[in-house]
BALUM-340239 format. One record per residue (C-alpha): residue number from 1; x, y negated, z. Coordinates in pm, whole numbers, plus 50000, padded with zeros to 5 digits. Last residue first. Example, Ala and Ser with C-alpha at 12.3 -4.5 7.8 and 13.67 -1.06 7.14 Angstrom:
! residues 2
 num  east north    up
   2 51367 50106 50714
   1 51230 50450 50780
! end
This chain:
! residues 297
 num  east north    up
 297 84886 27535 49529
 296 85192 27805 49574
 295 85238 27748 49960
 294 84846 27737 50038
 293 84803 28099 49838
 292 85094 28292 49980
 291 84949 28199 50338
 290 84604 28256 50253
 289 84732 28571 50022
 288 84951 28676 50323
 287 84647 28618 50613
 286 84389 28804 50336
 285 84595 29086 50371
 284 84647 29091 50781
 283 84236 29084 50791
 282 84199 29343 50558
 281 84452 29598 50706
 280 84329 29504 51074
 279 83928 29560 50939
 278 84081 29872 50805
 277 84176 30014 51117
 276 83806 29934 51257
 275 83667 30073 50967
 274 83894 30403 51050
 273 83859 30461 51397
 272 83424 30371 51318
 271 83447 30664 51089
 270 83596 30912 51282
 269 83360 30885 51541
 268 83089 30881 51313
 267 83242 31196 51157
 266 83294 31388 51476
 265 82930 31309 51566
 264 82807 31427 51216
 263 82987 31748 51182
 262 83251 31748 50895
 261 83258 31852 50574
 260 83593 31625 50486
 259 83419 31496 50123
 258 83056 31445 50208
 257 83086 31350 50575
 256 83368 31056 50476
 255 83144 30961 50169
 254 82789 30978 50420
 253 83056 30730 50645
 252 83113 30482 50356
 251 82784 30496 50188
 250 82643 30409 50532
 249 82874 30091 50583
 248 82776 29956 50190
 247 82452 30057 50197
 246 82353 29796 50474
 245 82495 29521 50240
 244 82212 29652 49970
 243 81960 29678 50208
 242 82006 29282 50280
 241 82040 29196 49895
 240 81729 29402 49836
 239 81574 29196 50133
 238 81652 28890 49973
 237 81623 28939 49612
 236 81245 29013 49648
 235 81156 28649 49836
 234 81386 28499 49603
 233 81203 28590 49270
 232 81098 28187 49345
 231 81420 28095 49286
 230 81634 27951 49601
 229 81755 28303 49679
 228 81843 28402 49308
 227 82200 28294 49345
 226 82244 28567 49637
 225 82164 28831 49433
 224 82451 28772 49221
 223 82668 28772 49508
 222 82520 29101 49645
 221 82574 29247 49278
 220 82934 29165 49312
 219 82980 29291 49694
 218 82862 29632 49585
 217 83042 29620 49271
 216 83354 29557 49495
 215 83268 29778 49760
 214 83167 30139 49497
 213 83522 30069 49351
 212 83714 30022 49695
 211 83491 30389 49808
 210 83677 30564 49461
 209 83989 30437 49516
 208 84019 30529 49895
 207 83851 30913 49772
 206 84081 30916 49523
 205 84399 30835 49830
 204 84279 31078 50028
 203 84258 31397 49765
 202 84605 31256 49665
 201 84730 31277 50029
 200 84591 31615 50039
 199 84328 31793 50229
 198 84427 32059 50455
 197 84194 31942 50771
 196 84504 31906 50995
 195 84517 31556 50966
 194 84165 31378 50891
 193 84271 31076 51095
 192 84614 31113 50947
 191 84529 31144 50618
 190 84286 30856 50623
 189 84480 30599 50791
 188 84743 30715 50512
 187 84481 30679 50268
 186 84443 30265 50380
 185 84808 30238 50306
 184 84754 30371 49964
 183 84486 30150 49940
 182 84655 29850 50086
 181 84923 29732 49771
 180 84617 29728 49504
 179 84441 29527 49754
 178 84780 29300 49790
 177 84766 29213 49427
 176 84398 29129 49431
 175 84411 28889 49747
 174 84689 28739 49530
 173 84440 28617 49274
 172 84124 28567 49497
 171 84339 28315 49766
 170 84475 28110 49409
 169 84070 28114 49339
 168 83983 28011 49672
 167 84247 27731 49718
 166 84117 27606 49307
 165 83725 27648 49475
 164 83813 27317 49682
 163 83929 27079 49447
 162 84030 26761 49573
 161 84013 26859 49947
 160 84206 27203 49864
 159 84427 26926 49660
 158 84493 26733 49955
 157 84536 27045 50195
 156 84803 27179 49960
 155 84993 26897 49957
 154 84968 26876 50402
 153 85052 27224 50373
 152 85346 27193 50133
 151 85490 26857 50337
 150 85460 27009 50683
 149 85651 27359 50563
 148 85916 27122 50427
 147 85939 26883 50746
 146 85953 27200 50992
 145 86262 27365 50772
 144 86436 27036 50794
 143 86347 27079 51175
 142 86510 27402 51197
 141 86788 27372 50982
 140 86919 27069 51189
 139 86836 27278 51527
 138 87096 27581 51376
 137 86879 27835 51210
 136 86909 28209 51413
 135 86663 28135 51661
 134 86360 28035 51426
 133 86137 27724 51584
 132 85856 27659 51469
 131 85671 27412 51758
 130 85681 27143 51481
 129 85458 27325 51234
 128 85187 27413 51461
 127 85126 27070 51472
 126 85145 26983 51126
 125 84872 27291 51111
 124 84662 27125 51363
 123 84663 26784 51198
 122 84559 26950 50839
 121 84287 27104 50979
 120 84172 26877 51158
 119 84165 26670 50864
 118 84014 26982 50665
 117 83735 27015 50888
 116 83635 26679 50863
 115 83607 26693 50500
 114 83398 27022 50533
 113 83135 26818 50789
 112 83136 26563 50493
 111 83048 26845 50247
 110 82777 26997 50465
 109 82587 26642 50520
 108 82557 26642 50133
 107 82451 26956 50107
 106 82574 27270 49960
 105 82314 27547 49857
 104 82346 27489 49484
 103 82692 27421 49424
 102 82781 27669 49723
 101 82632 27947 49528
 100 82800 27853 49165
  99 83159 27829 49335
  98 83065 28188 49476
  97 82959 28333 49178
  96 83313 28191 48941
  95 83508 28288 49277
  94 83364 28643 49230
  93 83394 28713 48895
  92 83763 28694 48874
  91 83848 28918 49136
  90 83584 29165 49115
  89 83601 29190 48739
  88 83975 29300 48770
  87 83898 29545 49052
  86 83606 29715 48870
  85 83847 29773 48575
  84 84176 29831 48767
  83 83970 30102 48962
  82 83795 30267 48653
  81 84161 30300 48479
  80 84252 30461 48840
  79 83983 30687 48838
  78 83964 30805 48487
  77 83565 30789 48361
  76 83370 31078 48463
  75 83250 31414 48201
  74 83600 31486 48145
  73 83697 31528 48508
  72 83537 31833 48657
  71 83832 32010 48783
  70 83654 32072 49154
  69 83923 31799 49238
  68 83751 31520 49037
  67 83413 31666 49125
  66 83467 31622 49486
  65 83611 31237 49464
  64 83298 31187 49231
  63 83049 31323 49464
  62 83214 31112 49776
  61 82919 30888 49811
  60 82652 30964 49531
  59 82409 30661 49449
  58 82665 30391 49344
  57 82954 30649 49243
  56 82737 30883 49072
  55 82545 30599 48866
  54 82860 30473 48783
  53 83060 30757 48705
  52 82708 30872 48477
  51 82689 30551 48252
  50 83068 30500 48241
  49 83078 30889 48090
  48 82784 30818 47823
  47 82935 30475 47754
  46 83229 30656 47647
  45 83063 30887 47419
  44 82851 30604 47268
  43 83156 30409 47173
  42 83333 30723 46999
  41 83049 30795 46808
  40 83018 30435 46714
  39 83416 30463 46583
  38 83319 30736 46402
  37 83043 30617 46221
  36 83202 30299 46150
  35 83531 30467 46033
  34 83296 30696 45770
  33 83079 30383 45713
  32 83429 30225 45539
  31 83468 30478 45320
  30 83808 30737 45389
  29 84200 30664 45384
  28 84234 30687 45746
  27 84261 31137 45662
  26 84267 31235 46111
  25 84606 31422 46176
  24 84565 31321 46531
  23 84928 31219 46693
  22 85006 31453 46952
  21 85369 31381 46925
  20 85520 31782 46889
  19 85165 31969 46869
  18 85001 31757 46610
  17 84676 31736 46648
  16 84369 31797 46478
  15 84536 32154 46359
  14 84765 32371 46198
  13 85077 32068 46173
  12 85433 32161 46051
  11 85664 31863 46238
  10 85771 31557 46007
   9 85767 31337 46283
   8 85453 31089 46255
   7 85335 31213 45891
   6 85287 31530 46068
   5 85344 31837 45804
   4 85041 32017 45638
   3 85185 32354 45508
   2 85254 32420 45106
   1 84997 32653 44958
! end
């Protein structure tokens, strides 16, 4: 009996897979309710794992950064693929909810008191704009420089005016990009608060991925909650909203004490250091996408 060979690369197969390309030696000539079968099978199996990563990563700070180095990773969805999933729903959900929240809680006396704001605005940036001075640009570079930064910001202001949620959105879209960029900064805060406790970077930089995952749904379902405030289910949204903000800061120390093993008073110290080191990452990202964001309108 002549040996199965891999239609892929011609190498002897004895099994599901072939062992030189890994292609699976499944027979894709079969009834159509075979392929439905399967592919349900495989659809169920990987809403099984998203079921139980997300209900360990809402309700179980730092299980999933635990398991993941304990060698139990089959049963959980792939951090980093569950990362750029969250992230990617985070960042283009988010201005869609907030646009819809202001549309129903703005007034008409809060969108003239927003106009104003942007004419100051606008002044106190073109004044900002013509103390810039840069030593190595010759005083002719320098104020051609000034009149170009003026122009953008005073463009940008115009449309922010015209369409307000389009500043937000551009904001949103490079705010994701430099997220992606502070995480492994963030884990560096993290190894070298935790230094000496023999954890690795890597061990740092899951448990980063996996806390930025838990945020953004956290901040997602907050924002949906927040729609239902002027509904009359809004007098049971509102405190679950509240508790569910309060999670967020408590999830984030209980995932610090979970993972490191720490007492509590050395972990609560530990923890405010490093919220108040991310509050500077945060604050300088969402300065470049601002910036980035009012130059590219």
């Amino acid at each position: 009996m002549q040996a199965a060979t891999c239609p892929n690369c011609n190498t002897v197969v004895d099994g599901p897979f072939c062992s030189t390309c890994g292609q699976s030696q499944k027979n894709l000539n079969t009834q159509i309710w075979t392929l439905t079968g399967e592919l349900l099978d495989d659809v169920i199996r990987l809403d099984s794992r998203v079921v139980q990563t997300l209900r360990a990563l809402m309700f179980k700070p730092g299980f999933l950064t635990n398991e993941y180095f304990e060698g139990r990773r089959a049963r959980y969805s792939p951090p980093i693929r569950l990362y750029l999933i969250i992230s990617f729903l985070f960042f283009v959900l988010m201005p869609t909810l907030t646009e819809i929240n202001e549309a129903l809680n703005l007034s008409d006396t809060d969108v003239e008191v927003i106009e104003e704001d942007d004419d100051s605005l606008e002044d106190e940036f073109g004044d900002d704009f013509s103390s810039i001075k840069l030593d190595w640009l010759t005083e002719e570079k320098n104020q051609a420089l000034e009149k170009r930064l003026e122009k953008q910001l005073r463009k940008s202001v115009a449309l922010a005016k015209q369409e307000p949620t389009e500043l937000y959105r551009e904001l949103m879209d490079y705010m994701s990009a430099v997220m992606f960029f502070m995480l492994p900064l963030f884990a560096i805060f993290l190894k070298i608060t935790y230094i000496g406790s023999g954890v690795y970077y890597a061990e740092h930089l899951l448990l980063a991925v996996h806390n930025h995952c838990f945020m953004f749904i956290a901040l997602m379902l907050s924002s949906v909650l927040d729609l239902m405030d002027q509904t009359p289910v809004g007098l049971v949204t509102e405190p679950i909203d509240s508790l569910l903000l309060l999670w967020i800061p408590v999830y984030m120390f209980l995932s610090l004490k979970t993972v490191f093993a720490q007492s509590t008073a050395i972990t609560l110290f530990k923890f405010v250091f490093l919220w108040l080191c991310y509050a500077v990452l945060v604050s300088f990202g969402l300065a470049v996408a601002l910036i980035i964001g009012l130059f590219t309108l």
